[in-house]
SETORDO-619982 format. One record per atom (N, C-alpha, C, O): x, y, z; residue in three letters. Coordinates in steps of 0.02 Angstrom, whole numbers, plus 50000, padded with zeros to 5 digits. Layout:
// residues N
XYZala...
***
This chain:
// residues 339
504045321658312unk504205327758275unk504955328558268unk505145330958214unk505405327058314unk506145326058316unk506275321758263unk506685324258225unk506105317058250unk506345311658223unk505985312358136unk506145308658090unk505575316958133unk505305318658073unk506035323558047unk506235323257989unk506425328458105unk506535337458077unk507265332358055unk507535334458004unk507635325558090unk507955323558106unk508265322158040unk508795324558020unk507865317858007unk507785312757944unk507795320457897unk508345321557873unk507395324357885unk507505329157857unk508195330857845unk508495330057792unk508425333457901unk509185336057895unk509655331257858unk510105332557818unk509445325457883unk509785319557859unk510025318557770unk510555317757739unk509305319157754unk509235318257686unk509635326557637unk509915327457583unk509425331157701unk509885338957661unk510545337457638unk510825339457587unk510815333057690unk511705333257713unk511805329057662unk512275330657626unk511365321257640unk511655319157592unk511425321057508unk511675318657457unk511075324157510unk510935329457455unk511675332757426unk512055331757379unk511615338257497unk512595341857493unk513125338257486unk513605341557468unk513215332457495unk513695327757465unk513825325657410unk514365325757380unk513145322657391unk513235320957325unk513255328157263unk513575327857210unk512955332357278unk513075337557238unk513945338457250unk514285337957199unk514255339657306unk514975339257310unk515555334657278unk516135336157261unk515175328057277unk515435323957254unk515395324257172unk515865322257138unk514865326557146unk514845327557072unk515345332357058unk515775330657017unk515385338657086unk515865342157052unk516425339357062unk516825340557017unk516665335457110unk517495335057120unk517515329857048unk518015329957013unk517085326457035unk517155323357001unk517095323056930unk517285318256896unk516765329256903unk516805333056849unk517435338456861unk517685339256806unk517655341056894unk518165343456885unk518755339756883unk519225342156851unk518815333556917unk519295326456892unk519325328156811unk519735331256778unk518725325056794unk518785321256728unk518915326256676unk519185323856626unk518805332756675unk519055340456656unk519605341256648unk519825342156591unk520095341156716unk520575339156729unk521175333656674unk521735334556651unk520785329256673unk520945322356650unk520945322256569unk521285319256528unk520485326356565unk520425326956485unk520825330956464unk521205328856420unk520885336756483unk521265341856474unk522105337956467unk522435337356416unk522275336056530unk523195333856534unk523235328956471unk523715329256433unk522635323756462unk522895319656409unk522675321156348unk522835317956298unk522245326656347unk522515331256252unk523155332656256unk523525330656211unk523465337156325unk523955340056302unk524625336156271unk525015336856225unk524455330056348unk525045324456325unk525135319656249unk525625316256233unk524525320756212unk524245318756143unk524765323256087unk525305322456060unk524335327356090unk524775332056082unk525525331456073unk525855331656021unk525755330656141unk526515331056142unk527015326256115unk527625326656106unk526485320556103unk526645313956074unk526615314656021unk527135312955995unk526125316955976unk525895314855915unk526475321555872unk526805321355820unk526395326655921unk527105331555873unk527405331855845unk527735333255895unk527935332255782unk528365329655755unk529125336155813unk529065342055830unk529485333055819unk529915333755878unk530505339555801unk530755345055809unk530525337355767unk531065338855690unk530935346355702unk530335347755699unk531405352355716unk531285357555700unk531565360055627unk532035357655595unk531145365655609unk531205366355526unk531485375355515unk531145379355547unk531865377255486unk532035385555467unk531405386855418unk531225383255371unk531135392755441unk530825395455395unk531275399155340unk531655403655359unk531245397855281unk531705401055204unk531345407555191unk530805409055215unk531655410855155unk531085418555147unk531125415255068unk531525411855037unk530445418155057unk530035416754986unk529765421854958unk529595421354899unk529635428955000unk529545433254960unk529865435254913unk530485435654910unk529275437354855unk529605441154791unk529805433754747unk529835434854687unk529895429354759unk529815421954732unk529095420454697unk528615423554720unk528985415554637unk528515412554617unk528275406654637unk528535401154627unk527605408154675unk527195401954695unk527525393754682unk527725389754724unk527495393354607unk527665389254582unk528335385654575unk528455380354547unk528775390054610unk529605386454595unk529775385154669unk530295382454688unk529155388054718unk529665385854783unk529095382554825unk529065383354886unk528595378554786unk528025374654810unk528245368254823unk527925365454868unk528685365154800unk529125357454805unk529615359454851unk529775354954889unk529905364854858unk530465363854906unk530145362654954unk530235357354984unk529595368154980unk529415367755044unk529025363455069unk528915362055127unk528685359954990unk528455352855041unk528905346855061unk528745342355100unk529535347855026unk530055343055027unk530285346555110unk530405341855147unk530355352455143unk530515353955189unk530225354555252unk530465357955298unk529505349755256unk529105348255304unk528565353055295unk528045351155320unk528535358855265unk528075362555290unk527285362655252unk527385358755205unk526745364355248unk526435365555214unk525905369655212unk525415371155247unk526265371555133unk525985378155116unk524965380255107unk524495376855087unk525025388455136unk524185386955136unk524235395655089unk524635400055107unk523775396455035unk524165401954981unk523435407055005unk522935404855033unk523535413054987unk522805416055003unk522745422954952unk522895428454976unk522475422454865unk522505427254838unk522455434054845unk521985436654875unk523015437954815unk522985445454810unk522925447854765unk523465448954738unk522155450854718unk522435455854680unk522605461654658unk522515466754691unk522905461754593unk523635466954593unk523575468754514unk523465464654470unk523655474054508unk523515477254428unk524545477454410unk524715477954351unk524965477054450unk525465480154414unk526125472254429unk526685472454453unk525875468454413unk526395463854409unk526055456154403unk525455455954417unk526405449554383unk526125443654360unk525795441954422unk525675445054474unk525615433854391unk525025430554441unk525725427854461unk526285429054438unk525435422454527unk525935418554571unk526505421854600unk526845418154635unk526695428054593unk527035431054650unk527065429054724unk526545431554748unk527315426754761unk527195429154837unk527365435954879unk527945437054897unk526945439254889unk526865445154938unk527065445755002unk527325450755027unk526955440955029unk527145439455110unk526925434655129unk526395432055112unk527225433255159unk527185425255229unk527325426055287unk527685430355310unk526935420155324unk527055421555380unk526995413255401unk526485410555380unk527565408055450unk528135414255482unk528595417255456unk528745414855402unk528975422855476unk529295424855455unk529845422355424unk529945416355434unk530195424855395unk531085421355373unk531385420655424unk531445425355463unk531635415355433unk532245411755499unk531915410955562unk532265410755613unk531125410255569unk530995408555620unk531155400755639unk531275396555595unk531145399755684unk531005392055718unk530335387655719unk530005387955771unk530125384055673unk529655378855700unk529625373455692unk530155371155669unk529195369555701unk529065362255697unk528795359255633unk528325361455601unk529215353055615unk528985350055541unk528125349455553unk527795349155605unk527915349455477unk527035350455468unk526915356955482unk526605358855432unk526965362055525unk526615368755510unk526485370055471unk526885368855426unk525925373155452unk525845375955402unk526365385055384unk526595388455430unk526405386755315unk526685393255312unk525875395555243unk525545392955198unk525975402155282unk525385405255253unk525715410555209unk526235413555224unk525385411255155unk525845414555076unk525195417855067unk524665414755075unk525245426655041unk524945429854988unk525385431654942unk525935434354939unk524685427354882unk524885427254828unk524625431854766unk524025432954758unk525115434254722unk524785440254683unk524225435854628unk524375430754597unk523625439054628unk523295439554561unk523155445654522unk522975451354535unk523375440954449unk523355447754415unk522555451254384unk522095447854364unk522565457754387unk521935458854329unk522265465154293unk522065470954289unk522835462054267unk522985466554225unk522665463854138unk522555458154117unk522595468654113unk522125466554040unk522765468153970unk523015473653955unk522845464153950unk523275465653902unk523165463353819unk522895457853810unk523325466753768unk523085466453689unk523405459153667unk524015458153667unk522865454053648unk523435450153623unk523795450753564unk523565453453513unk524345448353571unk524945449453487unk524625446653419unk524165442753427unk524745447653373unk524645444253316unk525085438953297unk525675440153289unk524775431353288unk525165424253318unk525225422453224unk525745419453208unk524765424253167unk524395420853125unk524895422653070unk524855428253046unk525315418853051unk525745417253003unk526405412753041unk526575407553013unk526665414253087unk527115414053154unk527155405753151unk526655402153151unk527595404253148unk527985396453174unk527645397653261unk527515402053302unk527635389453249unk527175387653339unk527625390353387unk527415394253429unk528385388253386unk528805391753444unk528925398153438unk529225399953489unk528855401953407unk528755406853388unk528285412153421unk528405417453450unk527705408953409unk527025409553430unk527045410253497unk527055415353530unk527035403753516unk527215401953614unk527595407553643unk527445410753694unk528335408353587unk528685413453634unk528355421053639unk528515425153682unk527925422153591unk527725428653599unk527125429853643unk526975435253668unk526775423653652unk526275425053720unk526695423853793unk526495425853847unk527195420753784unk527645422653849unk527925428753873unk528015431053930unk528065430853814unk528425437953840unk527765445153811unk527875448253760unk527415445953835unk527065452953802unk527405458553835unk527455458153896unk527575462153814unk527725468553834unk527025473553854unk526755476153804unk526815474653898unk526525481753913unk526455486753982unk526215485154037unk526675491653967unk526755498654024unk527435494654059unk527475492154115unk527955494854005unk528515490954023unk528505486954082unk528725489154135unk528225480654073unk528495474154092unk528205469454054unk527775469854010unk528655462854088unk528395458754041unk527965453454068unk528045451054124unk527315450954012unk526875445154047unk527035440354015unk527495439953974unk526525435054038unk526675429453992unk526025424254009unk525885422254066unk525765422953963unk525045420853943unk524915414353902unk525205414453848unk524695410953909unk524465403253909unk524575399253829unk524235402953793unk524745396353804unk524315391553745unk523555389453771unk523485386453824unk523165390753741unk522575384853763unk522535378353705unk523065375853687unk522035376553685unk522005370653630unk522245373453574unk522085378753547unk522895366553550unk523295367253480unk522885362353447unk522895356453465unk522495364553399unk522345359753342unk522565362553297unk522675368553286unk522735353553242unk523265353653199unk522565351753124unk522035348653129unk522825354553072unk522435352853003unk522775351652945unk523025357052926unk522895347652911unk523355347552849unk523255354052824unk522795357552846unk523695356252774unk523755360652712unk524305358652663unk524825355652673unk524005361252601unk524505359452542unk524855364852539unk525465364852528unk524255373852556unk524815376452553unk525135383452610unk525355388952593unk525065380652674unk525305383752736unk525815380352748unk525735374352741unk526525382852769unk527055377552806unk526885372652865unk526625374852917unk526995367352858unk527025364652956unk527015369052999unk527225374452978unk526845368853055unk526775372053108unk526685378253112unk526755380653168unk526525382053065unk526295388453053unk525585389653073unk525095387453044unk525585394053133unk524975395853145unk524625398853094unk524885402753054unk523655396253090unk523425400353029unk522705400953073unk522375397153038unk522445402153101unk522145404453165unk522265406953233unk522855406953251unk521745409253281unk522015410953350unk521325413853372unk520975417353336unk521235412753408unk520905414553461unk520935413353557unk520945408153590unk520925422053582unk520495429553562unk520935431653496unk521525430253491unk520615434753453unk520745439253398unk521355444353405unk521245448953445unk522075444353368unk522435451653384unk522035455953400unk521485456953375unk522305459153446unk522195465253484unk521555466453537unk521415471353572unk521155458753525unk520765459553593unk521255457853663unk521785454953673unk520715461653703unk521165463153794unk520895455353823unk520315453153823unk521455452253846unk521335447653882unk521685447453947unk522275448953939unk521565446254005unk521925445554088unk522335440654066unk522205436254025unk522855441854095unk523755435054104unk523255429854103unk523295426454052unk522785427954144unk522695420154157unk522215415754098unk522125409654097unk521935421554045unk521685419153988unk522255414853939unk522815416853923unk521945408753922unk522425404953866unk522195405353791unk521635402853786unk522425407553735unk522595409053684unk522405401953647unk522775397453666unk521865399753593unk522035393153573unk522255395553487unk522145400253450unk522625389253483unk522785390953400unk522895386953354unk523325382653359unk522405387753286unk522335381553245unk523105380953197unk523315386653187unk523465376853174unk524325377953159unk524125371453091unk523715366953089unk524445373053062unk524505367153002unk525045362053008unk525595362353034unk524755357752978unk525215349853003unk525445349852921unk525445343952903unk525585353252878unk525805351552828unk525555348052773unk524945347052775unk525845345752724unk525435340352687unk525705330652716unk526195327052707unk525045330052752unk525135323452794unk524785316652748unk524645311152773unk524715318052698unk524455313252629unk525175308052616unk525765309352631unk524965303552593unk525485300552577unk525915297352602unk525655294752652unk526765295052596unk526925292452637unk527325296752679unk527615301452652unk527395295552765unk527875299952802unk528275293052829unk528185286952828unk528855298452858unk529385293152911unk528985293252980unk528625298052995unk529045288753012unk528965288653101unk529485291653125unk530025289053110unk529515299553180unk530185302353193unk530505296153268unk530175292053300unk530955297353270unk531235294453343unk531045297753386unk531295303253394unk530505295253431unk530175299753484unk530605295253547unk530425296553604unk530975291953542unk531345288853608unk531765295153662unk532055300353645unk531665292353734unk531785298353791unk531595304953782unk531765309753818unk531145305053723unk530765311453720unk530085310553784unk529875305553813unk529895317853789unk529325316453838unk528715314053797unk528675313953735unk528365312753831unk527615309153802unk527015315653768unk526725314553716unk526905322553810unk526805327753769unk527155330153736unk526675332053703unk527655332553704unk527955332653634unk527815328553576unk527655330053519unk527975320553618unk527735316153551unk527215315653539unk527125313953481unk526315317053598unk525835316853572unk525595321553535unk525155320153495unk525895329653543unk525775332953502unk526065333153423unk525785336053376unk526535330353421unk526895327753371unk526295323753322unk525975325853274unk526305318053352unk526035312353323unk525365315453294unk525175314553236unk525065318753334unk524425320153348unk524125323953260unk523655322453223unk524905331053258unk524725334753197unk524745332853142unk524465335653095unk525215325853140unk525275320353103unk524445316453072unk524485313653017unk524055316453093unk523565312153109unk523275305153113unk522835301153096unk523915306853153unk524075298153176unk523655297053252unk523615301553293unk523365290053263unk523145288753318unk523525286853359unk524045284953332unk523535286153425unk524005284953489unk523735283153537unk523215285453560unk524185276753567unk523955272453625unk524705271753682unk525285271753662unk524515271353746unk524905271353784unk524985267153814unk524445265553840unk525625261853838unk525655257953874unk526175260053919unk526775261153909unk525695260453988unk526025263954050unk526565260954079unk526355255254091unk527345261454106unk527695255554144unk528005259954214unk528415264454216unk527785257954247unk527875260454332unk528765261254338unk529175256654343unk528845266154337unk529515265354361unk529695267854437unk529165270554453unk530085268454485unk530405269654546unk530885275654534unk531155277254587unk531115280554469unk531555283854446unk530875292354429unk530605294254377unk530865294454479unk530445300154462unk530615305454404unk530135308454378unk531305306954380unk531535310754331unk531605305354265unk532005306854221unk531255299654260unk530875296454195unk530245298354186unk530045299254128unk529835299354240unk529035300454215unk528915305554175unk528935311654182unk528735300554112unk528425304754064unk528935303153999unk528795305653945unk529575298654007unk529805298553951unk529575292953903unk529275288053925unk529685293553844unk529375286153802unk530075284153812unk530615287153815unk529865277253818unk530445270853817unk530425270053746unk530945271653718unk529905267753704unk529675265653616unk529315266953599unk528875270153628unk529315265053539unk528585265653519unk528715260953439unk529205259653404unk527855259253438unk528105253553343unk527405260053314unk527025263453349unk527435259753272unk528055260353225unk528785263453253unk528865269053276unk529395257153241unk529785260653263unk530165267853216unk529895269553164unk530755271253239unk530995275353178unk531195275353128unk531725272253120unk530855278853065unk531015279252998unk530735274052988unk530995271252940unk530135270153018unk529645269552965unk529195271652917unk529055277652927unk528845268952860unk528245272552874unk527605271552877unk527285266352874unk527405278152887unk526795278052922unk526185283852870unk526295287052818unk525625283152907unk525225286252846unk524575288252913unk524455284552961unk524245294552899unk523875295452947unk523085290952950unk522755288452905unk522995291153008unk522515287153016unk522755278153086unk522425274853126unk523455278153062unk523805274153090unk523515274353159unk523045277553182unk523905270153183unk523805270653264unk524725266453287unk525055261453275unk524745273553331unk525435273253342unk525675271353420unk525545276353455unk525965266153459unk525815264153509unk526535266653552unk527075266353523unk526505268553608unk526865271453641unk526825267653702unk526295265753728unk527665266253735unk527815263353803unk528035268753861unk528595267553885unk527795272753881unk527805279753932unk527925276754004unk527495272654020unk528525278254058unk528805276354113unk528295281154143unk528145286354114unk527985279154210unk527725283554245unk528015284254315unk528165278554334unk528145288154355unk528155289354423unk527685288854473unk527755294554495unk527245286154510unk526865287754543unk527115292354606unk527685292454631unk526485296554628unk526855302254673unk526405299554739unk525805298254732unk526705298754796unk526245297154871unk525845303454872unk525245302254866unk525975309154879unk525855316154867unk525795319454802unk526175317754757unk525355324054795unk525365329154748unk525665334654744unk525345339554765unk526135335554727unk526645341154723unk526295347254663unk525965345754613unk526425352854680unk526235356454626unk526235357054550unk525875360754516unk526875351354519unk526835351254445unk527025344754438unk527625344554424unk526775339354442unk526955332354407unk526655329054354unk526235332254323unk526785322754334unk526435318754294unk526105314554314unk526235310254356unk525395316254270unk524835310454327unk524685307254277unk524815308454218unk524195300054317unk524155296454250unk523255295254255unk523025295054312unk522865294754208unk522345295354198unk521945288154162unk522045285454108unk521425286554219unk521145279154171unk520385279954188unk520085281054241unk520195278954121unk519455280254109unk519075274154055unk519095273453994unk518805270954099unk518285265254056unk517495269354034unk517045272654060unk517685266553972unk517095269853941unk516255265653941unk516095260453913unk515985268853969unk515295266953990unk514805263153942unk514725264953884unk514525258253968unk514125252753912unk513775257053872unk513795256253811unk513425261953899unk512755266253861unk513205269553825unk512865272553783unk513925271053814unk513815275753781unk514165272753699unk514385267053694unk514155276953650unk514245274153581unk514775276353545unk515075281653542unk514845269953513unk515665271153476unk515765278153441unk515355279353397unk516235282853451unk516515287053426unk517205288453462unk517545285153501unk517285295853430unk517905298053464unk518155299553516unk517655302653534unk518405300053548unk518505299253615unk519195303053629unk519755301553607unk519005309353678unk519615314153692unk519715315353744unk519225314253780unk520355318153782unk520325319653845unk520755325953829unk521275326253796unk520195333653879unk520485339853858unk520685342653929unk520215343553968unk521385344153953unk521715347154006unk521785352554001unk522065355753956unk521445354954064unk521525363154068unk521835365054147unk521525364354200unk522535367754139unk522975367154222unk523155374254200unk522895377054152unk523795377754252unk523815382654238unk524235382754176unk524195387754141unk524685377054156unk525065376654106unk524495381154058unk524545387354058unk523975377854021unk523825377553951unk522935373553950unk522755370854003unk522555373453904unk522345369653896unk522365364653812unk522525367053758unk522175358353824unk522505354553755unk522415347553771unk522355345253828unk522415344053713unk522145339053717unk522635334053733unk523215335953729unk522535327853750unk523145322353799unk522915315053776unk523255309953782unk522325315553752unk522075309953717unk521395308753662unk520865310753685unk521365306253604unk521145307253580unk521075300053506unk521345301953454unk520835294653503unk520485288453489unk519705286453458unk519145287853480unk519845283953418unk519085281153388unk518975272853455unk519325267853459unk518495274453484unk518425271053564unk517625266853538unk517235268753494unk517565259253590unk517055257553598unk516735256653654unk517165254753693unk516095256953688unk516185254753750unk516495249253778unk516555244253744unk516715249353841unk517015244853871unk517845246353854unk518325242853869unk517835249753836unk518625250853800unk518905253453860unk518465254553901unk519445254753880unk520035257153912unk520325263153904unk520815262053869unk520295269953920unk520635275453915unk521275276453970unk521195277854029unk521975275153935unk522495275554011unk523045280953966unk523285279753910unk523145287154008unk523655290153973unk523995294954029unk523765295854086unk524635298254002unk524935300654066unk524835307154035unk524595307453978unk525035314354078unk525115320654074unk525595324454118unk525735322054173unk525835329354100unk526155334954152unk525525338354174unk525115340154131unk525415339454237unk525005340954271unk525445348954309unk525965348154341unk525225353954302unk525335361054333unk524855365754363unk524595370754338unk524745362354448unk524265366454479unk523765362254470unk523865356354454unk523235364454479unk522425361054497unk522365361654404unk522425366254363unk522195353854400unk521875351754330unk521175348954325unk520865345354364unk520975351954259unk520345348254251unk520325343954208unk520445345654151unk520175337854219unk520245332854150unk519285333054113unk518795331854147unk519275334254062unk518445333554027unk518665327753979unk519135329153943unk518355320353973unk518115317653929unk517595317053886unk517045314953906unk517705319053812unk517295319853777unk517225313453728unk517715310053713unk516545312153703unk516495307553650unk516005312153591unk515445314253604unk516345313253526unk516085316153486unk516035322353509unk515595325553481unk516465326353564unk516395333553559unk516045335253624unk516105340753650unk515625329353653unk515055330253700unk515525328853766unk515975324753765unk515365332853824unk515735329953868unk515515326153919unk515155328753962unk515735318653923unk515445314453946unk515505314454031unk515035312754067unk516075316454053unk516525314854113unk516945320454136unk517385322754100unk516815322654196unk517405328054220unk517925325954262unk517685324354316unk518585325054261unk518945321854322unk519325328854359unk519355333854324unk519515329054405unk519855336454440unk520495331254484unk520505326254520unk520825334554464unk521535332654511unk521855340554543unk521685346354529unk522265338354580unk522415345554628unk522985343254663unk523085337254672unk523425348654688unk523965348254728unk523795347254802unk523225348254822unk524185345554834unk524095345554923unk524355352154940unk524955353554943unk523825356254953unk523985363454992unk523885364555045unk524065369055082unk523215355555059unk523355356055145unk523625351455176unk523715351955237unk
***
């Protein structure tokens, strides 16, 4: 009976051990885990301390490159606001002139507007003209400023060039700041013979809208450059200047591009889209809608298997839609790094 109560106890005591021994040993490895996150951590840190800049009362948009150029990155969180534009910043946090470490993030409220405003009457109005008056609207004294959406261009014999002769919303319907305005404009009388203008170190949207009201076709041949304040300019193009040309042409363009490691809030991106076996020869467009504007960036009589490569100014989160015959075949979305 001793030797039964004996063995008993025996087996208690090493019971209590090993239960002892588990915790020391989960609290080790607890331990262990814990010091080498922290030391992870302390390693992986970027050591670079950074000034926080004050940005209030600043636009989203003009101080989105500095601050990614200044380590930090930005995280935006809408506000809206009946009595002043969109992209305002409201407040941030950290504060102005604090101390931190490159990569933090800085957190921005940002104004949105729902203010509703009449649009102007655009419809006789030269295109810059036009543009400038949806930039500046006056109402309950201040001033907004409100989008182009799609410029399509139509001959006339007898409207001037670039004279708007459509628009839509309609004068005097209420539209919010962030609605875009599209407007049909006359390309003049494009019959016959024209000159090719010198589109050289011009940007590549100018000349495609150019070319475009012309109704001339356009192809791009992309060349990589290392010089970021080229992207987007044409190097040439044949027809070269003061030729001529007659619509229907197809007008070929040499456009420098930049590539960006990052997405900065307003650059030039470049866009390549092979067109799908099933689908059938027609026209073939690509329509951008960013906060700029929306409008077209490409636009070709295409076959399958064909090649779509073209560049754009990109402003804010874009949507690229490829259409063939109007139909939209393809959605592409590009976006800034906000995280």
């Amino acid at each position: 009976m001793d030797a039964a109560v004996e063995k008993k106890e025996r087996r208690k005591r090493m019971f209590r051990m090993a239960a002892r021994l588990a915790v020391i040993l989960f609290i080790g490895l607890s331990l262990y885990l814990f010091i080498s996150s922290i030391i992870l951590l302390f390693l992986t840190k970027s050591d670079k301390e950074v000034t926080v800049p004050y940005v209030v009362g600043k636009r989203f948009e003009d101080v989105y490159n500095s601050l990614v150029r200044k380590g930090f990155v930005p995280e935006i969180k809408p506000y809206e606001v009946f009595d002043m534009d969109n992209g305002i910043i409201l407040d941030q946090y950290p504060e102005n002139g604090k101390i931190v470490f490159e990569g933090e993030k800085i957190k921005l409220v940002v104004s949105r507007s729902k203010v509703y405003l009449p649009v102007p009457n655009l419809v006789g109005s030269k295109l810059p003209f036009a543009v400038n008056k949806l930039k500046n609207i006056n109402y309950n004294d201040r001033s907004y400023a409100v989008g182009t959406g799609v410029i399509s261009y139509i001959p006339s014999d007898t409207i001037a060039e670039s004279t708007v002769i459509e628009q839509n919303p309609e004068p005097g319907e209420e539209i919010s700041p962030d609605r875009k305005v599209n407007l049909l404009v006359s390309s003049g009388k494009v019959e016959g013979e024209m000159k090719m203008p010198n589109l050289r170190t011009q940007s590549v949207d100018i000349g495609f809208d150019l070319l475009l009201s012309r109704g001339l076709g356009i192809s791009e041949e992309i060349i990589i450059t290392d010089s970021e304040s080229k992207s987007g300019i044409i190097v040439s193009h044949n027809p070269g200047a003061g030729e001529s040309i007659q619509a229907g042409m197809l007008v070929k363009l040499k456009v420098y591009y930049y590539p960006q490691r990052e997405k900065p809030y307003a650059a030039y991106e470049r866009v390549t889209y092979t067109v799908p076996s099933d689908e059938k020869e027609g026209i073939f467009e690509a329509y951008i809608d960013d906060s700029s504007s929306k409008r077209i960036r490409f636009s070709r009589k295409m076959k399958p298997g064909w090649k779509i490569d073209f560049i754009f100014k990109r402003k804010g989160k874009a949507k690229i839609s490829i259409t063939n015959n109007k139909k939209v075949i393809e959605t592409i979305w590009i976006e800034p790094d906000f995280n």
